[in-house]
KOLGU-4560 file (N, C-alpha, C; in nm, 3 decimals, padded with zeros to 5 digits):
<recs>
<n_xx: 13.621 n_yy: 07.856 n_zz: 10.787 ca_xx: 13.671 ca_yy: 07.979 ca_zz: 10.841 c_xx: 13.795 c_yy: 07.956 c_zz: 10.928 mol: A seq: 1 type: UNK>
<n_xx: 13.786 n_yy: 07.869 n_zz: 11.017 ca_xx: 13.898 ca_yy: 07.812 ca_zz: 11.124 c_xx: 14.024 c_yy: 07.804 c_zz: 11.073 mol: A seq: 2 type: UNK>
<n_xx: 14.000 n_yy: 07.704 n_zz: 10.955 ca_xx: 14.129 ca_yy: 07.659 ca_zz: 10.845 c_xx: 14.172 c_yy: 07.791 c_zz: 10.787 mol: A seq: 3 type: UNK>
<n_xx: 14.116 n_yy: 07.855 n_zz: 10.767 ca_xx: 14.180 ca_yy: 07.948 ca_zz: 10.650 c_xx: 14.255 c_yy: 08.077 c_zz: 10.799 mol: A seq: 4 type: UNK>
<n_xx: 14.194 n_yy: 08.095 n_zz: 10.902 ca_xx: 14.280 ca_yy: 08.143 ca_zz: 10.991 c_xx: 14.354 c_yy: 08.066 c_zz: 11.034 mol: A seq: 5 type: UNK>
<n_xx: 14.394 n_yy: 07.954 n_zz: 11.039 ca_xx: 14.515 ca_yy: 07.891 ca_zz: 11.086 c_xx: 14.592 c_yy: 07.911 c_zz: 10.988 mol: A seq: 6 type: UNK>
<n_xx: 14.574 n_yy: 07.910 n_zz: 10.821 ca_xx: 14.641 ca_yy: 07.888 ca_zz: 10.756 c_xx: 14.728 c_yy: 08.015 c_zz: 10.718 mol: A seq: 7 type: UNK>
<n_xx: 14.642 n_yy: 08.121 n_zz: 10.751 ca_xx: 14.709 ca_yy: 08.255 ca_zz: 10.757 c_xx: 14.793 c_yy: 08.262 c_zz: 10.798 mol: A seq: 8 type: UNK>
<n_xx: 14.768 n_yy: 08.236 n_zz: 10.981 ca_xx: 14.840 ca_yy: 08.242 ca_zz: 11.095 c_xx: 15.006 c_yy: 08.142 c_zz: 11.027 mol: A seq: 9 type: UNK>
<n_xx: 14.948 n_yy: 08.075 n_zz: 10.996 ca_xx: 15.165 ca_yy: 08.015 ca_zz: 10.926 c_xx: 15.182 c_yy: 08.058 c_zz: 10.834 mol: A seq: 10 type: UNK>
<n_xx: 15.111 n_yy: 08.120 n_zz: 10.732 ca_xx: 15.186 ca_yy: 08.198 ca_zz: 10.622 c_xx: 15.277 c_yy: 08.313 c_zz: 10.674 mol: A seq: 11 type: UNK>
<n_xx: 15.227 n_yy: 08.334 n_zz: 10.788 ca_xx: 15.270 ca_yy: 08.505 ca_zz: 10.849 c_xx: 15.428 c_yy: 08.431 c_zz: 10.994 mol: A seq: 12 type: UNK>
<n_xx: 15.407 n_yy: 08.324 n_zz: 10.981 ca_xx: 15.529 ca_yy: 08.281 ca_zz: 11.055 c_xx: 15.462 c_yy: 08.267 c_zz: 11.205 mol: A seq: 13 type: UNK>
<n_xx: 15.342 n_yy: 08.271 n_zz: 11.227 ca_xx: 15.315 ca_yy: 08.276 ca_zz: 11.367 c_xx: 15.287 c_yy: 08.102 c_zz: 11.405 mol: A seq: 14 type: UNK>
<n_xx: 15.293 n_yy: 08.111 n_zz: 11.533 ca_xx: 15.250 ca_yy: 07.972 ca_zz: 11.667 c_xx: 15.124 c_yy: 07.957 c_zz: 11.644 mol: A seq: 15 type: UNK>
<n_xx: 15.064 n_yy: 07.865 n_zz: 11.567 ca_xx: 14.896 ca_yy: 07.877 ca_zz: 11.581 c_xx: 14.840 c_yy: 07.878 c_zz: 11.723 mol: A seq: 16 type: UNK>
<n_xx: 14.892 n_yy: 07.793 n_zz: 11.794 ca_xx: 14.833 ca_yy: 07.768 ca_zz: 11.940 c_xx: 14.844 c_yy: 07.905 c_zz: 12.046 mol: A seq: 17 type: UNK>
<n_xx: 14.941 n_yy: 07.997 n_zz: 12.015 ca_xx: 14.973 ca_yy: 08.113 ca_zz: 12.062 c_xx: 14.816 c_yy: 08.220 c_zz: 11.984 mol: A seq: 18 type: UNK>
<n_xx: 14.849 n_yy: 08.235 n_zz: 11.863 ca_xx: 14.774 ca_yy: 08.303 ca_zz: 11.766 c_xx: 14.669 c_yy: 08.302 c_zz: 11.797 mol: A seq: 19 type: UNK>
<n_xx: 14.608 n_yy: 08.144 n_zz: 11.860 ca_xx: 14.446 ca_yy: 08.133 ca_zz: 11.881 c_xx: 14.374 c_yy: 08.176 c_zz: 11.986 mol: A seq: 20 type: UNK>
<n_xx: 14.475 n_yy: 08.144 n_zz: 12.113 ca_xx: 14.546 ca_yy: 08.195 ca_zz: 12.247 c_xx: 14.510 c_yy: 08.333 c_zz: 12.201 mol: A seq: 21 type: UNK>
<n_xx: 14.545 n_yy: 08.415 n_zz: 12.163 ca_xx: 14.588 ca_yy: 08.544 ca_zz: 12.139 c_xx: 14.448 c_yy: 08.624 c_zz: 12.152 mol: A seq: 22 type: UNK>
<n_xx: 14.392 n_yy: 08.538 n_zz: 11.988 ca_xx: 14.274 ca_yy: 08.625 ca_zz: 11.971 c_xx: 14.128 c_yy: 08.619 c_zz: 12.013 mol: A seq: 23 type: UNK>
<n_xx: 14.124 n_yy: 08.496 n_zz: 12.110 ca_xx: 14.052 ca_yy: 08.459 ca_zz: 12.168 c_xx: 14.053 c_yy: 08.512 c_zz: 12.295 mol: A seq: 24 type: UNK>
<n_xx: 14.123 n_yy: 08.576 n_zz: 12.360 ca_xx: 14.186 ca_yy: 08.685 ca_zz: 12.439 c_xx: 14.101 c_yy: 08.833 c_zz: 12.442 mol: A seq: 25 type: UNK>
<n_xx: 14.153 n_yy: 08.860 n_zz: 12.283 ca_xx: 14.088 ca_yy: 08.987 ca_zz: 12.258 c_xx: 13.969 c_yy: 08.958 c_zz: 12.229 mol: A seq: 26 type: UNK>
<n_xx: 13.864 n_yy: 08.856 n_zz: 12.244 ca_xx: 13.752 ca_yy: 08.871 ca_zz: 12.237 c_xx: 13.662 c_yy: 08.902 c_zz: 12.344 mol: A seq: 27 type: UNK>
<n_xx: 13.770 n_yy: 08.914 n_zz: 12.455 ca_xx: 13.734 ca_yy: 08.927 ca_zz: 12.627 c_xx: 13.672 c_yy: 09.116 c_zz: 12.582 mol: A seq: 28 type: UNK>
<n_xx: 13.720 n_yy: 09.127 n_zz: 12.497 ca_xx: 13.764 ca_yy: 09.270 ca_zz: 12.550 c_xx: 13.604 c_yy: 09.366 c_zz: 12.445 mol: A seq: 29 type: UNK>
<n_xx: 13.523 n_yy: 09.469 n_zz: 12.492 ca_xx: 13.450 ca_yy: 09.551 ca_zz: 12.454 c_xx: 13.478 c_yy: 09.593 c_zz: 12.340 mol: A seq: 30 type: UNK>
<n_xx: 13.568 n_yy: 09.643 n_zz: 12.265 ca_xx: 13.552 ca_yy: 09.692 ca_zz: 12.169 c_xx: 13.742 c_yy: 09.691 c_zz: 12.090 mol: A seq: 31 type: UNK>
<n_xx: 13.705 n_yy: 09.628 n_zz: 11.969 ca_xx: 13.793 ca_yy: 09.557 ca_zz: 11.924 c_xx: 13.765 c_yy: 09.556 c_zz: 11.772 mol: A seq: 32 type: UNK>
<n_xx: 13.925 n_yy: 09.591 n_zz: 11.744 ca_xx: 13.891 ca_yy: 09.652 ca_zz: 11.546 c_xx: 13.966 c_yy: 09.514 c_zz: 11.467 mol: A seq: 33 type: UNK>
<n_xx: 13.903 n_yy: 09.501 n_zz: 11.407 ca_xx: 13.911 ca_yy: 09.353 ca_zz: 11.309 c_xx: 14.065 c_yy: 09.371 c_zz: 11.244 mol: A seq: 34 type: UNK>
<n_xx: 14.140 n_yy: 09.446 n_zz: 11.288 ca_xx: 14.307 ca_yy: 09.426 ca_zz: 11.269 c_xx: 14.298 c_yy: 09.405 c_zz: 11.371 mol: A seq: 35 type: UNK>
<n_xx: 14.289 n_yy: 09.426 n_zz: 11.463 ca_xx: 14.375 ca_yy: 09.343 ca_zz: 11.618 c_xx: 14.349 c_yy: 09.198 c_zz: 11.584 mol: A seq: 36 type: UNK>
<n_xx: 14.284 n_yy: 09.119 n_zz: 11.549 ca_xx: 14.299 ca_yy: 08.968 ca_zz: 11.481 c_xx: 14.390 c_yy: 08.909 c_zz: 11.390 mol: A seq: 37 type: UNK>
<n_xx: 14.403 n_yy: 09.016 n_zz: 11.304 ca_xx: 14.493 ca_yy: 08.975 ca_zz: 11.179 c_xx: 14.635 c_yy: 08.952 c_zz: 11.162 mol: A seq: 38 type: UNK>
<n_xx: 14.681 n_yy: 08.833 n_zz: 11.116 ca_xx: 14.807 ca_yy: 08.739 ca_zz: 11.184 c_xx: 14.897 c_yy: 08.854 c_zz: 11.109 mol: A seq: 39 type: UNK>
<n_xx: 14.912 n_yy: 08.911 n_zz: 11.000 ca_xx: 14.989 ca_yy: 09.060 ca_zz: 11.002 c_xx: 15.016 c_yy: 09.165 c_zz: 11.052 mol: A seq: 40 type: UNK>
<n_xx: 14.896 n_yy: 09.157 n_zz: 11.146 ca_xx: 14.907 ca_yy: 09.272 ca_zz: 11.309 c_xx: 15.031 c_yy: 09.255 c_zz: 11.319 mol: A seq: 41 type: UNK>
<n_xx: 15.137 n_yy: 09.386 n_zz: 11.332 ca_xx: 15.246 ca_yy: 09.367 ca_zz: 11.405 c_xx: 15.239 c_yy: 09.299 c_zz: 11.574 mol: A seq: 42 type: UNK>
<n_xx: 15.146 n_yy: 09.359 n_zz: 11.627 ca_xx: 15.126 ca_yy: 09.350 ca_zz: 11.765 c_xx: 15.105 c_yy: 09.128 c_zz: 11.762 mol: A seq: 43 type: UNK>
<n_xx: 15.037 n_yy: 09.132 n_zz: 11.715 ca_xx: 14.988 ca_yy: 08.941 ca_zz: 11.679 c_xx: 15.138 c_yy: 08.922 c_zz: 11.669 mol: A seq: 44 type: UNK>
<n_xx: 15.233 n_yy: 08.965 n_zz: 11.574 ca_xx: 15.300 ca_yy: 08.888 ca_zz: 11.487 c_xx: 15.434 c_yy: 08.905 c_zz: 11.652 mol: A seq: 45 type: UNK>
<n_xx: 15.422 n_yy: 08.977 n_zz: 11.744 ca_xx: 15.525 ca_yy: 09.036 ca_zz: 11.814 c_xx: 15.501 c_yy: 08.922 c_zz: 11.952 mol: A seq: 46 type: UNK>
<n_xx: 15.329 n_yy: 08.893 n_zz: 11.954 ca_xx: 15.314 ca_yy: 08.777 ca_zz: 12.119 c_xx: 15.290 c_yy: 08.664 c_zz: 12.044 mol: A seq: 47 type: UNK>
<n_xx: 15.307 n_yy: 08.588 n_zz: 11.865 ca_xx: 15.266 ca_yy: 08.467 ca_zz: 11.838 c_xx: 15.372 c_yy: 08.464 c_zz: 11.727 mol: A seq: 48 type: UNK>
<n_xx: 15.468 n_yy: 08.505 n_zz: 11.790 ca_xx: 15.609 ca_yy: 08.429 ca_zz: 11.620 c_xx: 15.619 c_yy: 08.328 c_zz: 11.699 mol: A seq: 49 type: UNK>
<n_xx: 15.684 n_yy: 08.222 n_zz: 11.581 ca_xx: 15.726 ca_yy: 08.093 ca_zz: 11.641 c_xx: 15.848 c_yy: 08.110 c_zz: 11.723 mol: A seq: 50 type: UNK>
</recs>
């Protein structure tokens, strides 16, 4: 599972270490829609480009 989100995360041009940073973040948070994860999120792609 890990691999295949990292591997996303550089297909989409993002910082993995940012990306992981990121969504590990939004896991702080109550209630959270399975696009706020996804390395195509504009919002992802806007706090984890390289």
């Amino acid at each position: 599972m890990w691999d295949s989100l990292v591997q996303t995360a550089k297909s989409n041009g993002l910082n993995v270490y940012k990306y992981l940073n990121y969504i590990f973040s939004l896991l702080e948070q109550q209630e959270v829609d399975i696009e706020d994860y996804s390395p195509w999120n504009f919002k992802v792609k806007e706090k984890c480009a390289n």
